[in-house]
N, C-alpha and C positions, 0 to 999 in steps of 0.2 A: 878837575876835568882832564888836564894832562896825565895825571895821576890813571884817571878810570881805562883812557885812550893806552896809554902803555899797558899796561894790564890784559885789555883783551888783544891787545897787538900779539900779547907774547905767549895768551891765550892758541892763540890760532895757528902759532908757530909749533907749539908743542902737539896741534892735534896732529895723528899721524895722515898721512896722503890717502886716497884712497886708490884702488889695484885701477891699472888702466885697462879696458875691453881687451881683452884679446883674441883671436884668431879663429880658434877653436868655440867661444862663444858666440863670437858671429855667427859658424856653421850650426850652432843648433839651435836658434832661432829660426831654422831653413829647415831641419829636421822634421820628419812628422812620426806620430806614435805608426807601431802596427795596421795595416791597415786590413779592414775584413774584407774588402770585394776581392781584394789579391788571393783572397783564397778562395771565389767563387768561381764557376768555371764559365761561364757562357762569357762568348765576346760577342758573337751578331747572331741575327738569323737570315738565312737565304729563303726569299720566298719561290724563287723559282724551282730549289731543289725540294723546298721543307725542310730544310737543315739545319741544325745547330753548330756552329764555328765553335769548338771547345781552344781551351788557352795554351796548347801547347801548337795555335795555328795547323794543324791536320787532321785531328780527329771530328768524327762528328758526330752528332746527336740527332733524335728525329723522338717529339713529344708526340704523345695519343691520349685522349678523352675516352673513356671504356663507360660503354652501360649493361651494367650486370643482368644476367638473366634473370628474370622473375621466379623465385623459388617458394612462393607462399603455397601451401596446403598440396605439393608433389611428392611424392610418393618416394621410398626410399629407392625405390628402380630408375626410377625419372634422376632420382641429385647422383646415383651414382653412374649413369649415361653422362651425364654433364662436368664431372668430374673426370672421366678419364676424356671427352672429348680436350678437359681445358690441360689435362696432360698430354695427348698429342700434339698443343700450341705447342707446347714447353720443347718436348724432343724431338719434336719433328722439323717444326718450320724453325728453329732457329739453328743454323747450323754450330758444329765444335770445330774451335780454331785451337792452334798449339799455343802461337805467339802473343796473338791479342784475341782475348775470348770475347766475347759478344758480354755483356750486363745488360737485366732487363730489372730495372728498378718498377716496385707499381706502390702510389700511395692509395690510401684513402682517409676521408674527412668530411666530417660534415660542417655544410656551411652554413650558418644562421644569418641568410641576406638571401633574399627572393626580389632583389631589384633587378635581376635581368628576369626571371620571371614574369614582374610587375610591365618589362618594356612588350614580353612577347604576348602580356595580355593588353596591352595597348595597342598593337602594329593587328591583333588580329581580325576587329569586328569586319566583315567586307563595307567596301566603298558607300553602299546605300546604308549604311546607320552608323559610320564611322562618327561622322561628325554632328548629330544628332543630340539633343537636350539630352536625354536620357542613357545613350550611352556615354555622355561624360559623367552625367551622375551617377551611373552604374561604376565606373571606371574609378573614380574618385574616393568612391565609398568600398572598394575592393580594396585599392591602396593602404585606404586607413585598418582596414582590417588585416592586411599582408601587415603593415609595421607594428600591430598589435601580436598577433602569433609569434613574431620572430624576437618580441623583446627579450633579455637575457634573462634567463629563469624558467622561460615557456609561460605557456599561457593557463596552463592547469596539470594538477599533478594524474597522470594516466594510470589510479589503481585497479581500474579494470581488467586492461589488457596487456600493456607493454610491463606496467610498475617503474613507470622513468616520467622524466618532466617532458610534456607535450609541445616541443617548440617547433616553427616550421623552419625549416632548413631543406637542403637538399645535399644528401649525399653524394658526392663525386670521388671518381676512381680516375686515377691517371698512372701513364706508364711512359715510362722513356725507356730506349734503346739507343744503348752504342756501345762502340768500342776504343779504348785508347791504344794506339799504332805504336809502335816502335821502331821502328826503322833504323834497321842496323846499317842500312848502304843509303841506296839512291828512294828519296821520300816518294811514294807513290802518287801518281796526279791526280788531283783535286777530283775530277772525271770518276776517276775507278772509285775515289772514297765514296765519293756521292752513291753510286750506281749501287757499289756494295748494301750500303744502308737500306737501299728502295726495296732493292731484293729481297733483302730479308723482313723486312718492314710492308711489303705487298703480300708475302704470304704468310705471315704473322697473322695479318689483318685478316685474311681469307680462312685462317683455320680455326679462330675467334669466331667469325660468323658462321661456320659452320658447328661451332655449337651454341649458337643462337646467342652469342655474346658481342654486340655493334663497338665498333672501334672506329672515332675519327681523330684524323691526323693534326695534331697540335701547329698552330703560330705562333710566331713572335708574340703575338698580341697576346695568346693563352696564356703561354710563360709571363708574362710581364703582369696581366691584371689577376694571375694566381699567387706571384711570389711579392708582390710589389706591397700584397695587404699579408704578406707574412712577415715582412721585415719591418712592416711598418704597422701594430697592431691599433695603434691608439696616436694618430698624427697630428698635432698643436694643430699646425695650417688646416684641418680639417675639424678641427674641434673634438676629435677620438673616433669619427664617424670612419670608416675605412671606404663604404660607401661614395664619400662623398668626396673621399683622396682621387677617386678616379676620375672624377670631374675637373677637379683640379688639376691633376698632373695624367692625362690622356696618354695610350700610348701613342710615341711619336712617330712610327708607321715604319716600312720599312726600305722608304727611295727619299734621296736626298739629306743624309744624315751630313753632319758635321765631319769634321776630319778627326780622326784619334777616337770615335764614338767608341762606347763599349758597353755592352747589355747589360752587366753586371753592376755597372756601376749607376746604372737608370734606377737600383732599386732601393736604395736606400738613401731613405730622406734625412736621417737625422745618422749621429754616432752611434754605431754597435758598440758596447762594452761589453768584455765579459771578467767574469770575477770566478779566480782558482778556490779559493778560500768555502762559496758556495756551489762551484760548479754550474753555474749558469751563465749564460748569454742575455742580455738585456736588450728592449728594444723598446725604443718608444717608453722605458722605464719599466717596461714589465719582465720579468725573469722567463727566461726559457730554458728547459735541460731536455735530454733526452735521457727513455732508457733502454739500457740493450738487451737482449732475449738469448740468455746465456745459452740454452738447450732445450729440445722439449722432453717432460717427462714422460708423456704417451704419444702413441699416435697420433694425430687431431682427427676428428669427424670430421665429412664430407661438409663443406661449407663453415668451416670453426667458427670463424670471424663475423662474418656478415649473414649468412644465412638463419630464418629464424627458426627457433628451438621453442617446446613447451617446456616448463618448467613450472609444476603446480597449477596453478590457475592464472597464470602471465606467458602472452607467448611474445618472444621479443630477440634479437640477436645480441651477442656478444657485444656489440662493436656501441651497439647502444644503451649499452651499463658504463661505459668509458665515460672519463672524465672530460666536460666542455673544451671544446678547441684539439682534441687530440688527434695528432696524425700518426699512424699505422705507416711504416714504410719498410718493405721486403725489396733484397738485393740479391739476385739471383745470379749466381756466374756461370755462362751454360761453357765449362773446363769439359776437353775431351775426356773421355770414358778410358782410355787408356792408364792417362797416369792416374785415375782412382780406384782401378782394376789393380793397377803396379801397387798401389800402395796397401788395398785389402791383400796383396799376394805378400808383401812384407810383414805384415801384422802378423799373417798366420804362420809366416816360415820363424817369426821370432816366439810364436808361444810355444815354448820347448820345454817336456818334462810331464811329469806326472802330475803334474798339482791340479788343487779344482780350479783355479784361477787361468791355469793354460789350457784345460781343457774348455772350459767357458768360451775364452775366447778365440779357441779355434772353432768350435760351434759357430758363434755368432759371424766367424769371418765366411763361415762356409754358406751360411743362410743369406749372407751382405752376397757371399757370389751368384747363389740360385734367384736370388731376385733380380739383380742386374742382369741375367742370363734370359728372365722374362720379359725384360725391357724398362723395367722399372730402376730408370738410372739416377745416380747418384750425382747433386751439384751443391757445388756450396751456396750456402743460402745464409745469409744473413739480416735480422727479423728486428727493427727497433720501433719506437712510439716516441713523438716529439709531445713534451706535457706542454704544456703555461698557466702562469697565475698572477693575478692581480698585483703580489707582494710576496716573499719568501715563505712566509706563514701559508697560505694560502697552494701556494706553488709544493711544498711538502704536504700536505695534504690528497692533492693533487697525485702526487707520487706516490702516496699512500695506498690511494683506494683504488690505482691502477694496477699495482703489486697485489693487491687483494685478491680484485680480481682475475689478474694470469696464472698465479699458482694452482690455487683450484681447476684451472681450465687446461693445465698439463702445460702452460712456457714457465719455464725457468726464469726468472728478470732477475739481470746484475743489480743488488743494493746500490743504494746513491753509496752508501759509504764506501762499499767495495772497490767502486768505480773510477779509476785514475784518468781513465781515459775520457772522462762525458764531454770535455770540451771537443777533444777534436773527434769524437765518435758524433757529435753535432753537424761538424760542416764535413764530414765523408760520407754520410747518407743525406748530403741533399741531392738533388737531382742532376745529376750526370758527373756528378762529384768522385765518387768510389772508382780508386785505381786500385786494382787488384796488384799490379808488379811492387805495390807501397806496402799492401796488409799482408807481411810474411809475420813478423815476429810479434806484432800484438794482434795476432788474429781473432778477430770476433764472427765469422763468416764458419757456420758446422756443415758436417756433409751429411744432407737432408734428402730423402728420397721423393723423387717426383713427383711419387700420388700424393705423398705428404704435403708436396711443396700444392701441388694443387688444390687440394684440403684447405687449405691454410687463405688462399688467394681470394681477396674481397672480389668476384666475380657471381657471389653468390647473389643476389638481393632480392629488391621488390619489386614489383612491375611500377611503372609512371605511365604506362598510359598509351597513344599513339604518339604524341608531342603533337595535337591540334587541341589549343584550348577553348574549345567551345564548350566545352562541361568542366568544373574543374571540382577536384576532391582531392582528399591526403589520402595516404594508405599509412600504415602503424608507424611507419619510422616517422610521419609528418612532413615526406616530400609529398609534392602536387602530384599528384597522377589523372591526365588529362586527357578526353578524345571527344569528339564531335560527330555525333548519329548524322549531321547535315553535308559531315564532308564525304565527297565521292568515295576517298581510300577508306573511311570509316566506317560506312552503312554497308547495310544489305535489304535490298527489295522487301515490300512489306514489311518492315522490322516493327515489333510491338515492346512495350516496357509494358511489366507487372511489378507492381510494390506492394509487397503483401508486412503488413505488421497488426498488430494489438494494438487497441486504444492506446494511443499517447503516446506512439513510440516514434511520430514524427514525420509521417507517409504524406500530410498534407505542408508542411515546413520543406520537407525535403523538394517538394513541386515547387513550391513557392519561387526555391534556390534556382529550381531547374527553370521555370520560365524566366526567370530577372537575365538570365546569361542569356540564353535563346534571344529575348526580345533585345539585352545588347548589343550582340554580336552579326545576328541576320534582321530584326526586326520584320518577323514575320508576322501574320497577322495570325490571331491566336483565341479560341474558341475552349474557351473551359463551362463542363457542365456539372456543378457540383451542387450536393446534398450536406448544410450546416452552414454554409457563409465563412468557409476558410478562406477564400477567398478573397473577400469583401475589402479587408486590406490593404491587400496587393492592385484591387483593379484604384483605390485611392491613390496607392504613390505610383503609378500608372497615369494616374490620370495628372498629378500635378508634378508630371516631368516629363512633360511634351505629345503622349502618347493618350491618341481619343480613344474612350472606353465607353461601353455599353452596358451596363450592369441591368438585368430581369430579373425580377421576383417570381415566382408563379404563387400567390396568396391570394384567397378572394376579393381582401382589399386593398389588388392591384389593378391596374387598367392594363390589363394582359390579353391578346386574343391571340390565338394559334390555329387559325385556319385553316386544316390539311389540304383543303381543295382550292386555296386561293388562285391557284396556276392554271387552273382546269380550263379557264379562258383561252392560254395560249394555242389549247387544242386544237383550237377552232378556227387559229390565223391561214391555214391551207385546207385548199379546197378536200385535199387527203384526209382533211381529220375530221372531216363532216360526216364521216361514213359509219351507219351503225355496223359493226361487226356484227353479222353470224356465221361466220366459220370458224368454231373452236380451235382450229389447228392454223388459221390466220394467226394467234397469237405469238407473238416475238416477243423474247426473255430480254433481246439485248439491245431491243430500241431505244433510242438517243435523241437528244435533243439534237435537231438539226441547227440550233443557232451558235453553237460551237462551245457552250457553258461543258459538256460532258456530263451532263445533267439526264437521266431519263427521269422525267415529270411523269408520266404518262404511269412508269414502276413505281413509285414513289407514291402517289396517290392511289395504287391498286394494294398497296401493302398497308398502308397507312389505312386501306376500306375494311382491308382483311383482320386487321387489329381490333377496330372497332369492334366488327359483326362477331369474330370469336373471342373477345374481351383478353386474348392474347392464351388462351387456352389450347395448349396443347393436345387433348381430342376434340375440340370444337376446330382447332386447324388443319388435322387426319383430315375430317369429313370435307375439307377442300377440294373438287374435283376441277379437273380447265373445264367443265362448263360454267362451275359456278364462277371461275376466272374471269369467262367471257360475262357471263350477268355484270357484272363487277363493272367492267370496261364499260358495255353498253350503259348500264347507271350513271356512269359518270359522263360520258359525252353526251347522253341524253339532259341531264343536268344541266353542264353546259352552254348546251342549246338554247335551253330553255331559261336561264338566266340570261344571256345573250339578247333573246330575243323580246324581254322584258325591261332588259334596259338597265339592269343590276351591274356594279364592276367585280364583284368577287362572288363568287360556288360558295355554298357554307353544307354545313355536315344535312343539314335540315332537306336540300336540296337534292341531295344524292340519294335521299331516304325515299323522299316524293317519287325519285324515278325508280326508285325500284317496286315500292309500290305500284307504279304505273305500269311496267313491265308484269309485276303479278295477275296486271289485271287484263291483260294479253291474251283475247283470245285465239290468238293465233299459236300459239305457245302450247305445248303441250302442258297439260296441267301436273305434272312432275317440276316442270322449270317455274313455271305458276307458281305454286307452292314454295319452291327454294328463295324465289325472288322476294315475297312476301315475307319467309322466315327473314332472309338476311337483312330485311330491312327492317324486321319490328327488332332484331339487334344492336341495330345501327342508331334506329332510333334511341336508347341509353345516353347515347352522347349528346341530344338536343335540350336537353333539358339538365337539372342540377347545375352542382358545380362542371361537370364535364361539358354542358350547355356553355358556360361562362366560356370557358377557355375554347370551345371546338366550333360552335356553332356562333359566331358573331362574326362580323367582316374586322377582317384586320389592316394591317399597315405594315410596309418593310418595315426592318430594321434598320438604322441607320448604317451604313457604312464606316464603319471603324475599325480600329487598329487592335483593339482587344474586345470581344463580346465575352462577359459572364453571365450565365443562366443559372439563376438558383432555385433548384426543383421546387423547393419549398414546401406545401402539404402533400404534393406529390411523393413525394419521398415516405410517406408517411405508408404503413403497412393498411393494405384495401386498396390501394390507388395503384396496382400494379398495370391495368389495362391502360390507364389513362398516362402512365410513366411512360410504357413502350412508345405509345402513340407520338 
């Protein structure tokens, strides 16, 4: 045992010591890696200027929401007015500075999340059906259909029209302005930075709208719930929902913040990696690159990007052949016109000599002067695309078929291989990110001409609508496109809808759509008269979500009666309507119910006479003359009367036949009006008997008072039954 004990005694002396902590290991235990917000630029935002506080504390930003003008089926005269309107935003309203040039960054992207949609088809139905059975189940069941179109893949592949996957999304364009200061002396006051930005940023906005292009002015908030689901593509805490990130982590508003706050640093929930090896950016585990837009090979057409093109039997934009998640982002530096003049004047003093190469390019510097000479000026412009992908594999594929398609479309794209720069060509076109005084010697920004750059600018697009969603439809990209015939800004007086198609192309599905939103949204009371029982459906889930319906047949074996002259009583309630008219020129076109319905009864049942007698025939209705108008009248207050005074509650067609008879037999009458009286009434008589008997000549009963009434013509609709249809 001694023996064992010495042993490891001397075991333990021979192991060596091990090193003590020192000094230097303590402080990097304190250390931390790179960090990525250090490289983002926003630190707050001011609500009372609209301002963005960039990080070098002076400079500032100012975000905007842009909706494109509606370019579907315009005319090449129309896109090229809106094309140079959107090049006099570019050179006019933003002024050229020497020192600190003005940047106008604009992205676009489409977003596959229609949850602020889904809120503003919530907030819209008015107060009387808001909270209604049926417009929650309206509501509910729109939902589930909004999280259906938007799942990833789209909802069906569009080989008809687009040739792209049909997902709902909405396209969004936005644009920051600023400029980074330098200040060589005394920093200018906060005052002048603000004021400068407004200025140019007031008539920015003013020369946008005047080519029918809406520009509103970005928040804190914009920024935050746009970039917040960029960095964060797929969030644990949210379960990858990006949706649902915003729930969870709100933005936190812009009074009362913490000490030390900083914007940039609200956005990023988890660690940014990025890896040189593949040249991407990780987030949330998925890869991001970017790629840059070396040159362009041609000109671009008026609208390049966004605006839609036909192409064989697909008519569809650029920007919707790109790859899922893709953002387009153009950086525009408005550099005075001087030093790019100084410099085409360099070009051409150095192509010296006889060769075809100096002659070239003195040509092309001379043409670079005649067009700047027409105002068509020169600014650097630099043009990239942010991809992403599930996984590296996925993410080069991605890359793939975005290079695919810009070559063919005349941009140049830097190969990923080519590309040294992707990492920091990533966080220099984010938003308000690009310092021009930085991009001298790896410059990626070409000098692009204005109509080009205008060309180029996703400003093109689709119409959406009025933004009142009481109607709501896609247009080809699969954003909403919405307006409401009920709102004041939306209608016009008398306004009628036709929907003209072919069997089975949907005219009666498409109503179906159109009443379910109407009865959501206003819960009007709603009067459909249809021929087939398209209907029949709808007045069921109508009926078993809160809403009273009234569904009619007109069949013989229905208990239907439709008594034109049921009212013909009310005639009779003043001593005025006692009176037999004979002054043909007594007749009044625009007499009205004096009980405040807006009802003329009195017209109604003389049209409803005049149907009968001339079975709805167009020369049987010529021979109409106002006297036979007045027969007409008198027939029917004599009728009446005469049921009145019999003790009857309702006039039937039977009744107003007798009196005209009665009147034929008038020998007071000259026997011309005799005769007319008698014909109209042995016409009228048709209606007393048959099927047109069943339906005209019985006493009937209201209708119930409800919420929806459907009438289904039923053998009316049937060809012979035209007279009895009018009726």
């Amino acid at each position: 045992m001694w023996k064992r004990l010495s042993q490891n005694t001397s075991k333990d002396v021979q192991k060596p010591a091990e090193a003590p902590v020192t000094q230097a290991m303590v402080k990097r235990v304190y250390e931390r890696p790179p960090s990525f917000t250090d490289l983002l630029p926003w630190v707050e935002y001011d609500p009372e200027s609209r301002t963005f506080l960039l990080e070098d504390g002076i400079s500032l930003g100012a975000l905007f929401e842009l909706t494109p003008a509606g370019t579907e089926a315009r005319t090449p005269e129309f896109m090229t007015q809106l094309r140079d309107a959107i090049q006099t935003a570019l050179t006019d309203a933003i002024p050229e500075e020497d020192d600190a040039p003005w940047v106008l960054q604009v992205y676009v992207q489409d977003e596959p999340s229609l949850q602020g949609f889904q809120k503003e088809i919530t907030d819209y139905p008015q107060l009387s059906a808001k909270k209604t059975q049926f417009t929650r189940h309206y509501q509910s069941m729109f939902s589930r259909h909004l999280a259906r179109i938007t799942r990833p893949g789209g909802l069906f592949e569009d080989k008809a029209v687009t040739g792209t996957h049909w997902r709902g999304q909405v396209r969004r364009v936005r644009a920051t302005l600023y400029r980074r200061l330098k200040p060589r002396g005394k920093s200018p006051s906060a005052i002048e930075v603000e004021e400068a930005l407004n200025d140019v940023a007031i008539k920015w906005v003013a020369a946008l709208a005047s080519a029918g292009i809406r520009a509103r002015r970005g928040t804190g908030k914009d920024l935050y719930e746009w970039l917040l689901k960029w960095f964060n593509p797929a969030p644990e805490i949210a379960d990858g929902d990006p949706d649902k990130l915003m729930e969870i982590a709100p933005y936190p508003g812009d009074e009362d913040l913490p000490f030390g706050y900083d914007l940039a640093e609200r956005l990023t929930l988890t660690m940014p990696k990025s890896d040189n090896a593949s040249a991407t950016w990780w987030f949330d585990g998925l890869p991001h690159s970017i790629v840059t837009v070396q040159g362009l090979r041609r000109a671009p057409e008026v609208g390049h990007m966004t605006a839609e093109r036909q192409a064989g039997d697909h008519v569809f934009s650029l920007f919707d052949r790109l790859p899922e998640h893709t953002v387009m982002v153009m950086t525009l530096t408005v550099k005075p016109q001087d030093f790019t003049r100084n410099h085409i004047a360099q070009v051409k003093r150095a192509a010296v000599g006889d060769s075809a190469e100096a002659e070239l390019t003195r040509e092309d510097a001379e043409a670079v002067e005649r067009e700047m000479a027409r105002g068509n000026k020169l600014y650097p412009l630099c043009m990239a695309f942010y991809v992403r992908g599930n996984d590296l594999k996925s993410l080069r594929a991605n890359i793939n078929q975005l290079n695919a398609l810009l070559l063919p479309n005349g941009l140049q794209p830097i190969l990923q291989e080519a590309d040294l720069l992707t990492l920091d060509s990533y966080i220099r076109n984010l938003p308000m990110a690009y310092d021009m005084s930085l991009d001298k010697i790896n410059r990626r920004s070409r000098l692009v001409f204005s109509s080009h750059t205008a060309n180029l600018l996703p400003l093109y697009g689709r119409s959406k609508g009025t933004g009142h969603p009481g109607l709501v439809f896609f247009n080809r990209g699969a954003e909403p496109l919405v307006f409401d015939p009920l709102h004041h800004e939306d209608r016009k007086k008398n306004a009628h809808m036709l929907i003209l198609g072919p069997t089975g192309a949907g005219k009666s599905a498409l109503l179906v759509y159109l009443l379910q939103q109407m009865a959501a949204m206003y819960r009007p009371r709603i009067f459909i008269i249809e021929a087939g029982g398209s209907f029949s459906l709808l007045g069921q889930d109508f009926g078993a979500n809160g809403l009273s319906v009234n569904q009619v047949t007109l069949n013989p074996n229905v208990d239907v009666s439709l008594p034109p002259f049921a009212d013909a009583l009310r005639m009779l309630e003043k001593e005025s309507r006692l009176r037999i008219i004979i002054d043909p020129d007594a007749l009044d076109d625009d007499e009205t119910d004096e009980e405040g319905t807006g009802r003329d009864i009195l017209g109604e049942m003389e049209i409803a006479a005049r149907i009968m007698i001339t079975g709805g025939d167009e020369r049987e209705d010529a021979r109409m003359t106002r006297a036979d108008r007045l027969l007409i009248r008198n027939a029917i207050f004599l009728a009446a009367k005469t049921v009145k005074e019999s003790g009857r509650a309702q006039v039937i067609t039977e009744d107003v036949v007798a009196a005209l008879h009665a009147i034929g037999r008038d020998q007071t009458l000259p026997e011309s009006r005799r005769n007319r009286a008698m014909e109209m009434g042995d016409g009228m008589a048709l209606f007393c008997s048959g099927l047109a008997g069943y339906f005209f000549n019985r006493p009937g009963k209201p209708w119930p008072e409800s919420d929806v009434t459907i009438l289904e013509m039923g053998i009316l609709a049937r060809e012979g039954y035209e007279d009895q249809l009018t009726v």
